[in-house]
N, C-alpha and C positions, 0 to 999 in steps of 0.2 A: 849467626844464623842457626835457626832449629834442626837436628839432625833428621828431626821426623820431616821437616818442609824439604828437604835435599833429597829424602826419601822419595817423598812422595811427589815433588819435579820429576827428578831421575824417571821413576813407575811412568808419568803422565806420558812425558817424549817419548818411553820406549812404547809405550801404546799405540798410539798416534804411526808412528814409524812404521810399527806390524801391520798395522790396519789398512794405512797407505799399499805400502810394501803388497800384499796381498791382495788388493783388489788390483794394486796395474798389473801383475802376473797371472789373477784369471782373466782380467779386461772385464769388470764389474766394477759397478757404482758401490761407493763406500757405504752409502747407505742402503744398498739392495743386499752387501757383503755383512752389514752389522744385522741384521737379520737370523744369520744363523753363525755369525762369529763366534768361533769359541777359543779362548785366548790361553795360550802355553805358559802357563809360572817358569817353566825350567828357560823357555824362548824370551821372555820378557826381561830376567836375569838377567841374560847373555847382553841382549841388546841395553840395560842400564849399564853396564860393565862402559859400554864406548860414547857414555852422556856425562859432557863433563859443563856442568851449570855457568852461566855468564855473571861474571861480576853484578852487573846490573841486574839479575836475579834475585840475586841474594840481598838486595840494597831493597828489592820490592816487598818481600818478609815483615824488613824491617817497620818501612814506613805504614804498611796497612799495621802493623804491630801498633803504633803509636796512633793511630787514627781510630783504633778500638772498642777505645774506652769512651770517648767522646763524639764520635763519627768527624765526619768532615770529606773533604773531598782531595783527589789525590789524581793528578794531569801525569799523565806516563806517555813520553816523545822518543819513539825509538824507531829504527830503519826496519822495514820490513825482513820478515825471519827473524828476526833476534828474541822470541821465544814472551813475547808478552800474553799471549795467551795463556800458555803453560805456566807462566808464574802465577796471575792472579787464581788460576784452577788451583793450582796444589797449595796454596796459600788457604784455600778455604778447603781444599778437603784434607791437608792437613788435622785440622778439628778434628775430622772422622778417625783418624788412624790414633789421635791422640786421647779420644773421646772429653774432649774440650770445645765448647761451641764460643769458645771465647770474640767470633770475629763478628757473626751472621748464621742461622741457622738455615737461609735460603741465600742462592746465587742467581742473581737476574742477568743472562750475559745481551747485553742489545745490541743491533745491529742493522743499517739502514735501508738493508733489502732482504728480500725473500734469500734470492740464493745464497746469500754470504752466511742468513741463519741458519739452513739448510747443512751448509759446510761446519757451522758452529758447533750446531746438534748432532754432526757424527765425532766430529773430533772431542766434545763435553762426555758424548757417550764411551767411547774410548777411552776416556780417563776416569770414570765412572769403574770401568769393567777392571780394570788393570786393579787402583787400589783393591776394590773387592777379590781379587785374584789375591794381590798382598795379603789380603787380611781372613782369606777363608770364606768372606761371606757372602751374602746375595747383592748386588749393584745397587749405588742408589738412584732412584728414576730419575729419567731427564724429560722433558717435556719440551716440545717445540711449538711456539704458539707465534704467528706472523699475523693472527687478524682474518683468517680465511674467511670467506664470504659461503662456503660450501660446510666444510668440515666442523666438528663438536667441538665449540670452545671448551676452552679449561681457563682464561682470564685469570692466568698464571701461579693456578694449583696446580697444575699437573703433576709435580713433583718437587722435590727441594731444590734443583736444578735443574733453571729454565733457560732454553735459549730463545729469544724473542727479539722482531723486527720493534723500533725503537716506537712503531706508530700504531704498533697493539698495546704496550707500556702507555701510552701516551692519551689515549682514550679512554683508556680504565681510568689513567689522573682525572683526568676533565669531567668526569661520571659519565662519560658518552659511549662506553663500552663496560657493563658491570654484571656479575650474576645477577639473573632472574632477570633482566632486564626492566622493562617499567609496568612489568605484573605485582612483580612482589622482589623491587631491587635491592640490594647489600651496594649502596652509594660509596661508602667510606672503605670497603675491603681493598680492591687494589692499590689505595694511597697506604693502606697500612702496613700490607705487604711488601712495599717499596721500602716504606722508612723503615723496619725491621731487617731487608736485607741488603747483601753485598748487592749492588747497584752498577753496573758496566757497562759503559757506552762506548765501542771498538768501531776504529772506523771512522775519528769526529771528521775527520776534512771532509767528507763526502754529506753533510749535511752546507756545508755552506755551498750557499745557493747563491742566484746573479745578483739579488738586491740585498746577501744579507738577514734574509727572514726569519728562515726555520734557527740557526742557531741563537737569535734574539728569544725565540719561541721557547727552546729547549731551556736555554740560561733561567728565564722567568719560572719553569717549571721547573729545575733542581734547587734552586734557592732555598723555598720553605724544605726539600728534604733536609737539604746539610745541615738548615739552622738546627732541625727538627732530632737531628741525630744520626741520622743516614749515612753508609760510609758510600761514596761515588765514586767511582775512576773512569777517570777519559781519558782515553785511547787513541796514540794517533803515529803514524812516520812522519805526517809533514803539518805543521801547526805553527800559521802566523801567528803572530803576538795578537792583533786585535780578531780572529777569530778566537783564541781563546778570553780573551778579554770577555765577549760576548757569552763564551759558554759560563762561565765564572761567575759573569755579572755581580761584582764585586765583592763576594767572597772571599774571604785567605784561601790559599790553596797549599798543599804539598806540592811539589815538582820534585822529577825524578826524569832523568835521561838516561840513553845506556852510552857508551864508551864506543867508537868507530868498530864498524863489523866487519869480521873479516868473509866477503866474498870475491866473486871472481874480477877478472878487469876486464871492464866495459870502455870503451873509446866511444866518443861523442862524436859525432858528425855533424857542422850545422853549415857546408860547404851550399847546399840547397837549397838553405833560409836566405842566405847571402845571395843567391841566386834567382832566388821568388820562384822555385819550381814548383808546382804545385801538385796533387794528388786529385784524381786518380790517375790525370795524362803522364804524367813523371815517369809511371811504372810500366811505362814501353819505350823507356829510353834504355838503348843497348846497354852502356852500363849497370844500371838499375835491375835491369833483367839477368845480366852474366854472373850481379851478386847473389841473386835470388838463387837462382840454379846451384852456384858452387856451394852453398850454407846448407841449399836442401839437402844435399846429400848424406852431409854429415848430421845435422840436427834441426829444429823448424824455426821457420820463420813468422814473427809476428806483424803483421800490418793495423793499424789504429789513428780511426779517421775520429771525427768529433760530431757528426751526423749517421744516422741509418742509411740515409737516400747516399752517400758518398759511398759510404762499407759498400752499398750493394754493389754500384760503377763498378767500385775496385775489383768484386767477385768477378762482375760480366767481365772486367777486361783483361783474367788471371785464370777464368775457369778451362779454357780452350788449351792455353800454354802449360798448364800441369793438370793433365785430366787425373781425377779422383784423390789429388793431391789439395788441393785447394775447400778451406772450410768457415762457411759467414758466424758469425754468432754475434748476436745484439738481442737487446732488449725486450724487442718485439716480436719475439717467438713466442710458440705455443709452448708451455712447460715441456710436452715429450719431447718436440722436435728441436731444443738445446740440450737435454740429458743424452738424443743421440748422439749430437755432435761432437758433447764433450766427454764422452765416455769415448773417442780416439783420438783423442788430446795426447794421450798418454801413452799409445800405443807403437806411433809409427810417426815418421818425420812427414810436418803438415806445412802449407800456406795458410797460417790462421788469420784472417780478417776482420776486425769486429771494433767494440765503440768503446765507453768509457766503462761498461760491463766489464773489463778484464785489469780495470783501475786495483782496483782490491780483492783480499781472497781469492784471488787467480793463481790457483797453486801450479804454475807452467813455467817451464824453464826456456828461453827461446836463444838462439846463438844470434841472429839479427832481428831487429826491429825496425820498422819503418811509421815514422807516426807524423800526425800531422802539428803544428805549432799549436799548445796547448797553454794555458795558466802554469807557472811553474809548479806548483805543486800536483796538478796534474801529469805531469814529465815526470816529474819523481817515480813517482807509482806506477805509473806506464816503463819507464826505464829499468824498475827493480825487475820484471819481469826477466830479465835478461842477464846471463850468466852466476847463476844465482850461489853457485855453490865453488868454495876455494879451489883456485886452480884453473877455472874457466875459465874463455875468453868469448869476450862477445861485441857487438858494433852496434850503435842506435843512430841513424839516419831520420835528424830531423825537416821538416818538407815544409814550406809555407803553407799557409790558409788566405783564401781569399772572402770567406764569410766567420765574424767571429762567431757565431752563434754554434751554442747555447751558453756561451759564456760574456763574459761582459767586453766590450771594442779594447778598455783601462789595461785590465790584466794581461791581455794579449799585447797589446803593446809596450809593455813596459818589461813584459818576457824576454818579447822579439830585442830589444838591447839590449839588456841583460844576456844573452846568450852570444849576440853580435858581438859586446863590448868583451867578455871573457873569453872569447871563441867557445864556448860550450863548456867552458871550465865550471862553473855555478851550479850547472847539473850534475856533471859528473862526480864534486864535491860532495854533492849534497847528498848522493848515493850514500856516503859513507861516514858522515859525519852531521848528527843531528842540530849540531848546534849552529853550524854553518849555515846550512841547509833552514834555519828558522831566519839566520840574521840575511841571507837572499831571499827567502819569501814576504821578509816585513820591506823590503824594495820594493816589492810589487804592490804586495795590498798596503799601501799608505790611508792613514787618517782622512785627509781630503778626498780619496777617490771613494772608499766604502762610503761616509758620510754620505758624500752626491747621490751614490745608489740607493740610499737608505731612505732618504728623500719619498723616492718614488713608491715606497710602500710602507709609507707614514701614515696614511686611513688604515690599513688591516692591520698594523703592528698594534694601534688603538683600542680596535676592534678587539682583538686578542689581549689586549692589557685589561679592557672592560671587563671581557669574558670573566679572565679571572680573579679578576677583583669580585666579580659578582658569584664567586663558586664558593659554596659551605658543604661545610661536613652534615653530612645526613639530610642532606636534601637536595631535589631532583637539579639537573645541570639548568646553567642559564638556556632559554629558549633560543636565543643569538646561537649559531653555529661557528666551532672551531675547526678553524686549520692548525695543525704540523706544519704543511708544506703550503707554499702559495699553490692555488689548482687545488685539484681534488684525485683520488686512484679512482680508476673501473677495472672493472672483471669484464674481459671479453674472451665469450667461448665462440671457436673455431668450427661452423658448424663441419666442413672439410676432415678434419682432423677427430673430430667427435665421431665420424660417421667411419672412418676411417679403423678408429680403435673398435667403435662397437661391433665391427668384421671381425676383427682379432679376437675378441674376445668371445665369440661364437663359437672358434677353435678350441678354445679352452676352457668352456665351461658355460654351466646353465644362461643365459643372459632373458631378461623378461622383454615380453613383447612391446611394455610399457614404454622402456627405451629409445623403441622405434619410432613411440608414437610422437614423441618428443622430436624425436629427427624431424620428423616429415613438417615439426612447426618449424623447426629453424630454419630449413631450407624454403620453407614458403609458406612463411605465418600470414594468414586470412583476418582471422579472427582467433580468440583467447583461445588455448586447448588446455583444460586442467588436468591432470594425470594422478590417481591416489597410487601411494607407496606403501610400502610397510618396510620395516626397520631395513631389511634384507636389501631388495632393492633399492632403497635410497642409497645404501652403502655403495652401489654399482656404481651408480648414479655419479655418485661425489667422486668417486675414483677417476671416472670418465672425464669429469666435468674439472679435475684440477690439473688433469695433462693433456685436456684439450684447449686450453684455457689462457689468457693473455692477462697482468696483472699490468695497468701504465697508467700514468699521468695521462689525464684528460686533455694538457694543453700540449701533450706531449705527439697524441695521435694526428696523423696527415691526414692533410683535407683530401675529400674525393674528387677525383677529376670525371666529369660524364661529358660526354658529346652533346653539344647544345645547339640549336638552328634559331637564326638571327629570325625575327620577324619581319625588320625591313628588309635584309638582301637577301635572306635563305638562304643562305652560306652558313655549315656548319664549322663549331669550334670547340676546341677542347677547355673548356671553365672549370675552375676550382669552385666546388660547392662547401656547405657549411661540415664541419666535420659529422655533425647528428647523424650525415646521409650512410655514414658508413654502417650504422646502428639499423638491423631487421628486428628486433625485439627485444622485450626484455624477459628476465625468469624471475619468478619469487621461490622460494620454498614455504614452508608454514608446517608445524606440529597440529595436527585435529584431534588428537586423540592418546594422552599420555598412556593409559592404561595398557589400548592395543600397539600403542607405536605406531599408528599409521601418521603417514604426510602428506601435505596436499604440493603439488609441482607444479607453476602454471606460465604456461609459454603466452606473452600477449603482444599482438602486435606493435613495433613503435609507431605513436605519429610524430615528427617535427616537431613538432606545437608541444610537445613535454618536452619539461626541463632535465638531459640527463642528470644524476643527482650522487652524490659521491657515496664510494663501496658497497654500489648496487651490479648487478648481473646484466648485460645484456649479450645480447647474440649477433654478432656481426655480418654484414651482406653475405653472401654464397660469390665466390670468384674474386673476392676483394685481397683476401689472403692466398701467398705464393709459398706453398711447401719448403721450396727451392733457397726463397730470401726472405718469408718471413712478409709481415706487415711492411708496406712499401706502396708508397700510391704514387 
């Protein structure tokens, strides 16, 4: 192994650790603390001095070493913490310290949500700042590009090191996201950008999906890289054989695992799956309640339902029993109001409650879990959360489900014996031993049950094979529309929560009356209100508008319930209406004017009768969103 890549691991952890380290001791957002971070050589030292690299480090050198010259693609399966980040980083900025671009002269690191990018691009940037720290000089930029619907793309120029959600990569391929867009577009730039650099998808389990789709999706779309030259690495702690099959799509691959990790011991509990207890009722059984309380004491506990409307039950039936101790976080929150939540994560022992959000990049140590019966490989990652570090001890209480959804009835059942038949031993193994842990997850997902699922979205995987058969270099995309993901995302802003900050922000500084005027459409849009900007103000604007703001799957949002009066008995009743109802408007933005920078904003009211339409703006009802839990109907 490189003495400069040992160096520059060593530099990346100790960075990462200070930055950490330092935002939980002022109780600040790492990314609010990188801001005016300014990083100690003599501190940085100190902390390399007690960074001692993992076998399987050093083994990752190697293999991108070998994949260099020719590209190719390279699968890394390893337990969460065991430091895969930090290897493929300092593998490539290695180069810099050795002034050899021998690998890639850009890093695309991706990843399949917002937040986890967000987590990417402070920890990318901290290892940014450290080697510059090594080497005297100025950082090299990092860029964080997720696809915003508000904010200045960069369509992954921003810098030589980018951190990016997997489905802003993914639209640049397809020419459906490109500079200049279809004024004067540059078609072919982000496919070249791609095959030119290091190439990283973290996180793969969390693309497969109930039918299968998206990693069928993704597989078709690395193909032509690798042939092409491209070095790829996928990234994962829990990876069936035929989900990677899918991502490969028949490719040679490198494979690379790491060696069993040493963290704390975790005891399994599946006394309540044998029992069919279920959640949220479970968690007012004296038991249940007397463990809750003694763990609080000492350190928090995590509760992990597989639905929002469950998570919230759980909150209502936990908030009363531990006042100000108790805290929701899922999905369906406004951007501000999860940064508050999770900014005392870290502070004080909590009841955290939340969904499959705390699956991955949940950097949270918790002494008990309680979660409900999941896909195996969802346990994993929900489990790791727990006693994370040598020496700790921790408990995971698993709890029956009585609805499998959002995952498939297959997985879930074939879990539920799988857990039965080992008493919980399949889990707890698989904590710690990747290989295991693959040969229990190819139990679950079998050939015959994916096949069956796969069935079911056999027209769109078509659709999507046409698409790309019908995509050329330098010319405009097929007119047919691509999916990533079955569904489509929206931006939903909170007008509550928008109206909310623009108070605050009256306290602290100039705010244009423009703003307001924009309120008064979202809370009770009429007719169109167009609002002109200039550069200034739009910036407010976007600010407002990306921590007021809800980024979700459209099939993901709950229908609305309204109060409905029968015609024949006049008897009213509470009905689930079409999800559209939840939608009060939409917003556009638009550039009028390069020279002055002015923009045009325009609030227009929805009717029903439009089709909502994916990674557009709209504005959600007034009263529909709860501060307290978030989207929930």
């Amino acid at each position: 192994m490189s003495e400069v890549y040992t160096k520059a691991l060593k530099r990346c952890v100790a960075s990462w650790r200070l930055l950490k380290s330092e935002a939980k001791t002022r109780r600040i957002d790492v990314l609010k603390l990188l801001e005016e971070w300014s990083i100690s050589e003599d501190r940085l030292r100190e902390e390399e001095k007690i960074v001692k690299p993992y076998e399987f480090q050093e083994k990752f050198y190697e293999k991108l070493k070998r994949l260099a010259e020719k590209g190719g693609l390279l699968v890394v399966q390893a337990p969460t913490a065991s430091g895969k980040t930090e290897a493929v980083a300092a593998t490539f900025l290695s180069q810099w310290v050795e002034e050899d671009w021998w690998l890639a002269p850009r890093l695309i690191y991706t990843l399949p949500t917002r937040a986890l990018t967000l987590t990417s691009f402070a920890r990318l940037s901290s290892y940014s700042r450290g080697i510059a720290s090594m080497l005297n000089v100025a950082p090299l930029p990092v860029s964080f590009e997720y696809g915003s619907t508000f904010a200045p793309k960069h369509y992954l120029y921003g810098g030589p090191i980018v951190a990016s959600t997997l489905d802003a990569v993914a639209y640049g391929y397809v020419a459906q996201r490109v500079p200049g867009k279809f004024y004067n577009p540059r078609l072919s730039l982000p496919v070249s950008l791609l095959a030119t650099s290091l190439f990283v998808l973290d996180e793969a389990q969390l693309y497969q999906d109930k039918h299968y789709y998206s990693p069928a999706v993704i597989g078709t779309m690395l193909k032509p890289l690798i042939l092409a030259g491209a070095v790829v690495v996928v990234m994962s702690a829990t990876l069936p054989s035929l989900l990677l099959k899918e991502l490969a799509n028949g490719v040679d691959y490198e494979y690379l695992d790491s060696e069993p990790v040493g963290r704390g011991e975790v005891e399994i509990d599946v006394t309540n799956l044998l029992s069919k207890k279920k959640l949220p009722d479970a968690l007012g059984d004296k038991e249940v309640s007397s463990l809750i309380k003694e763990e609080l004491d000492s350190g928090s506990v995590l509760i992990v339902v597989n639905t929002v409307e469950r998570a919230a039950m759980c909150y209502r039936l936990l908030r009363e029993s531990y006042p100000n101790k108790v805290v929701l976080l899922h999905g369906k929150m406004a951007n501000i109001d999860r940064i508050v939540r999770e900014k005392r994560l870290f502070s004080e022992n909590l009841v955290v409650i939340s969904t499959q959000v705390v699956e991955a990049g949940f950097d949270f140590d918790a002494k008990l879990m309680i979660t409900e019966l999941a896909p195996l490989d969802s346990l994993i990652q929900r489990a790791g959360r727990v006693a994370r570090s040598r020496g700790a001890k921790g408990r995971v209480l698993v709890f029956d489900v009585a609805d499998p959804e959002p995952y498939a009835s297959e997985f879930i059942e074939e879990t539920r014996r799988l857990l039965l038949e080992t008493s919980g031993d399949a889990l707890k193994t698989s904590l710690y031993n990747v290989k295991k842990a693959q040969d229990y997850l190819n139990e679950v997902y079998t050939e015959p049950w994916v096949s069956l699922l796969k069935e079911k979205v056999t027209r769109d995987l078509l659709e999507t094979e046409a698409y790309f058969r019908a995509l050329r270099l330098f010319s405009f995309p097929p007119e047919e529309d691509f999916k990533l993901r079955r569904g489509f995302y929206v931006t939903l802003i909170v007008p509550e929560v928008y109206e909310q900050l623009l108070q605050q922000y009256i306290l602290s500084q100039d705010v244009s009356s423009k703003l307001f005027k924009l309120l008064q459409c979202f809370k009770s849009p009429n007719k169109p209100v167009p609002v002109e900007l200039n550069h200034e103000e739009l910036q407010q604007l976007i600010q407002l508008l990306e921590k007021s703001s809800i980024s979700v799957g459209f099939e993901e949002l709950p229908h609305n319930i309204e109060d409905q009066q029968s015609k024949k008995t006049g008897k009213r009743k509470r009905k689930k209406t079409k999800k559209e109802a939840l939608i009060a408007a939409r917003l556009s933005i638009r550039k009028i004017s390069k020279e002055a920078r002015t923009y045009e904003v325009v609030c227009r009211p929805y009717k029903r009768k439009h089709r909502v339409a994916p990674l557009k703006i709209y504005v959600l009802n007034a009263g529909i969103y709860s501060k307290e839990e978030g989207l929930v109907t």
